[in-house]
N, C-alpha and C positions, 0 to 999 in steps of 0.2 A: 384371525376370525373377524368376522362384521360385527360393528357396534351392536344391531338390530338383529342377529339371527341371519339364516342363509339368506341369500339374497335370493329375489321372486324372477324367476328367467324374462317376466313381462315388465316389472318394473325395472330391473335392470336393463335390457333393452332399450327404453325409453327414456333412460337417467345416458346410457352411452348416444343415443340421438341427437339429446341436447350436447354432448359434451363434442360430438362431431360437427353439430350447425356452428356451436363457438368457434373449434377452429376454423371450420371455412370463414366466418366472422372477421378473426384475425389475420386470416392468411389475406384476406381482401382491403381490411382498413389497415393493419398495421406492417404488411411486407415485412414479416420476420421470417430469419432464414430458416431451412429445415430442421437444422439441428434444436434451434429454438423452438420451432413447432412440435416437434419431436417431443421436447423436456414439457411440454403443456399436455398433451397428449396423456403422456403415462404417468403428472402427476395428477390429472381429474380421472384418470382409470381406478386409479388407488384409492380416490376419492369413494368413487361408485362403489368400491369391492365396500372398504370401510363402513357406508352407511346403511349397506345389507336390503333390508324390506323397504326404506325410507328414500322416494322417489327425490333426486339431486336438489329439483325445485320446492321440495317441503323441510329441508334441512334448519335445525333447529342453532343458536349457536352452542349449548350443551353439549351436540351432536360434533362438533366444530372442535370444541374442547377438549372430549373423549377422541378423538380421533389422532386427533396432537400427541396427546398423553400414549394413544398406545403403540403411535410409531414411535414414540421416545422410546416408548420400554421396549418395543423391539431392536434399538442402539440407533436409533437415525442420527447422525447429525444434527446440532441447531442449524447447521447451515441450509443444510438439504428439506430440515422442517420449514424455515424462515424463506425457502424456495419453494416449496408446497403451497405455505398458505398463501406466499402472493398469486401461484395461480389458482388457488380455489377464490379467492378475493375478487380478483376480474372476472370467473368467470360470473360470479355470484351478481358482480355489480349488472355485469351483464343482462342478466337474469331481469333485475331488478328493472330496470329501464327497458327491455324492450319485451317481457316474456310475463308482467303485471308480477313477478316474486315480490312480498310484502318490502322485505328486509335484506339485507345483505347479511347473512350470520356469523360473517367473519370476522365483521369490521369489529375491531378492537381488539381482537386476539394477537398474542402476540405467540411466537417460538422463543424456548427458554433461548439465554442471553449465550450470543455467541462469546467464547472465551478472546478477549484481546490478546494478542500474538505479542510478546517483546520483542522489539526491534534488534536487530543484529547487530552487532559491535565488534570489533575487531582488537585483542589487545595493543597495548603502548607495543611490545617487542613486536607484532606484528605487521603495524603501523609502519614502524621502523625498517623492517625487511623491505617492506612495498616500496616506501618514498625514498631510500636510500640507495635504491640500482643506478648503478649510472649510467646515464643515457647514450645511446646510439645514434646521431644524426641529429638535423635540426626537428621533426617530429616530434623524435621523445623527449627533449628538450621543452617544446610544448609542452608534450604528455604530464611532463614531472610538474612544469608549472599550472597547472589544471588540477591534478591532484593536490599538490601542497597546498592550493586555496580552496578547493571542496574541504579538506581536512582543517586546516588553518583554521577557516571561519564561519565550517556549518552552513556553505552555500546548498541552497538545491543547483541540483541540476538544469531546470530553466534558466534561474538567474545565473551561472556562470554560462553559458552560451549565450545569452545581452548583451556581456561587459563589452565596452569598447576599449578605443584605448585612451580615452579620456580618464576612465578607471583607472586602468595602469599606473597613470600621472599620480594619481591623489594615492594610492597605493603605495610608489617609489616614493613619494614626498612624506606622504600624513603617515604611512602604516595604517591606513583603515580603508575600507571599501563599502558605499552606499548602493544599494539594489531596490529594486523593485519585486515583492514578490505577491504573497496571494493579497487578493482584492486590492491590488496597484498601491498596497501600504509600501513603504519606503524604511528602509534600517540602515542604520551604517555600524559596522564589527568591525574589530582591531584584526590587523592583519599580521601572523607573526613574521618573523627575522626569515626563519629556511624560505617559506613561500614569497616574501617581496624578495630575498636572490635569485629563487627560483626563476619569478618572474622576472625580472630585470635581465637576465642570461635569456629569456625566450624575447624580448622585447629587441634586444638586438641582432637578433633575427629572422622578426617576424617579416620586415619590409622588404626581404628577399624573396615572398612565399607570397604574401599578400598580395591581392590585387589593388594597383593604385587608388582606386577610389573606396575600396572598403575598409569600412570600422569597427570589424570585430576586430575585437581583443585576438581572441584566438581561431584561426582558420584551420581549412583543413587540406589536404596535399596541392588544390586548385584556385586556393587565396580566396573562395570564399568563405562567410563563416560558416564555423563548423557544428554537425548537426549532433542531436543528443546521442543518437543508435552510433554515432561515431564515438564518442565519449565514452559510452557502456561497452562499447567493444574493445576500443582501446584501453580500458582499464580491467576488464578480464581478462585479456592479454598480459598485462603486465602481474595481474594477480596469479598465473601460472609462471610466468617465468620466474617470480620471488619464490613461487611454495608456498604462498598462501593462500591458494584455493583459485578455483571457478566460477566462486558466486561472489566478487567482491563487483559492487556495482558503486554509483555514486554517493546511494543513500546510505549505503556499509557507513562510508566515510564520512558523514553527518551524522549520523546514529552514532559513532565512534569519538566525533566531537564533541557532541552532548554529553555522553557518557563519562568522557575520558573529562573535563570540566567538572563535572559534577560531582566527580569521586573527587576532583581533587579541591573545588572548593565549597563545595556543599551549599553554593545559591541559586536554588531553582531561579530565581525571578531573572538574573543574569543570563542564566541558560535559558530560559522562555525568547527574553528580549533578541538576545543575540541569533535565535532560531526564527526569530518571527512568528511566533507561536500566538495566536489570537487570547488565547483561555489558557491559562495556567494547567486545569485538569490535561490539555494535549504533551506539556512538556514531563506531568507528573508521572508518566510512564517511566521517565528514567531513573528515577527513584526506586522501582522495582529492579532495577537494572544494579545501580548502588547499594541497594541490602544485599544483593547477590553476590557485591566484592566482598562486603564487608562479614555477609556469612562464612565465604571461604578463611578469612585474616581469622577472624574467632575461632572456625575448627581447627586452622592450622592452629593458635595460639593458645587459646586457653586450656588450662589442664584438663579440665573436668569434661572439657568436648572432647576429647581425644577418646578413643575405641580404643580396647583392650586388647591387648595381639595375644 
């Protein structure tokens, strides 16, 4: 139902006029593609249905409000509300600037809060399956040492396709590895025992593969360095040949390092640091992750959690 009662076939008409002069608007200044013009389309339609008698450019933000609320209650998504009001937002600004509208009624409304997703982690025995195939050819050999140091020490994905083999060096020698990651901070993590073998067995035969003047760390079949889409492929490949699945990507295995740290030594700030995590609140996500083992250890354990058979 419309906020305001049926909608008036004249006001609505002329609430859909404006909401068509905007897309040609957009379609002219900002070349977005159809499908995006499309998702603008039918959510200022939904706008018009919602505000019933009340012509688009007299919308109140109450009106704005009410109208949130009642796609909530009919099960919208935050995501798909928090997608709505951005385009009732532009259109609005729109409005605002070239069509004399007082106000924009949208501005400060927000979409209830979308729910944060916990990261996927992979267990230790799982972990174990994946990194412990043994390789086929000098590639996978690669592959294992790419994986043991995503896993080792919580690399992203960017920063292990950087390393050179400069890295290597201080890797074989020190056991630690210094990167570059978001906003060109710099960290250096301890690299464990499997991954510097790992690596040291791929280092002696990378100069077979490589192109003489290139310094990636790790290339890929044609000795240059090798690219990310390469990486996520080659590691859901190997995530089906262990039986551990199709979705295991790079970040599995940095979500896994945090995780698998954390349970086992219970210091965020260590896990922040070694993640390169700006704000403490981004690393505290895995602490949701840790009450989760440590729920399972208590149902399995304590008496009085156990269900009655």
């Amino acid at each position: 139902m419309p906020l305001d009662g049926t909608p008036d076939a004249t006001i609505a008409k002329a609430s859909q006029a404006q909401v068509e002069r905007f897309i040609e608007h957009l379609a002219h200044s900002r070349r977005l593609s159809a499908h995006t013009m499309a998702a603008y389309a039918a959510d200022l339609d939904a706008l018009v249905v919602l505000l019933g008698v009340t012509p688009i450019e007299k919308a109140a933000p109450h009106q704005i409000r009410h109208a949130v609320a009642q796609l909530h209650s009919r099960g919208a998504a935050p995501r798909t509300l928090a997608r709505r009001l951005s385009a009732w937002r532009t259109c609005f600004a729109w409005l605002v600037r070239f069509h004399g509208m007082p106000a924009n009624p949208a501005a400060g409304i927000r979409a209830p809060k979308i729910a944060r997703q916990l990261p996927q982690a992979l267990s230790p025995d799982a972990v174990t399956h994946l990194l412990d195939r043994a390789p086929s050819g000098a590639l996978e050999i690669r592959d294992r040492a790419m994986f043991e140091l995503l896993y080792s020490s919580g690399l992203r994905l960017s920063e292990l396709c950087l390393l050179t083999v400069d890295h290597a060096s201080s890797v074989l020698r020190e056991g630690e590895v210094t990167v570059q990651g978001k906003g060109g901070k710099t960290r250096t993590v301890p690299v464990g025992q499997r991954a510097r073998d790992a690596l040291g067995e791929w280092s002696n035969l990378r100069g077979a593969i490589a192109q003489p003047a290139e310094r990636a760390l790790f290339v890929g079949a044609r000795g240059a360095r090798i690219s990310p889409s390469v990486v996520q492929t080659r590691l859901k490949r190997w995530g089906v040949a262990a039986g551990v699945g199709a979705n295991v990507h790079p970040h599995v295995l940095r979500h896994s390092f945090a995780t698998h740290v954390l349970q086992s030594s219970g210091d965020l700030r260590a896990v922040q640091d070694m993640l390169g995590h700006a704000s403490i609140s981004s690393t505290q996500i895995y602490t949701h992750l840790d009450f989760q083992h440590l729920a399972k250890v208590y149902d399995a354990a304590h008496p009085r959690a156990r269900k009655k058979k």
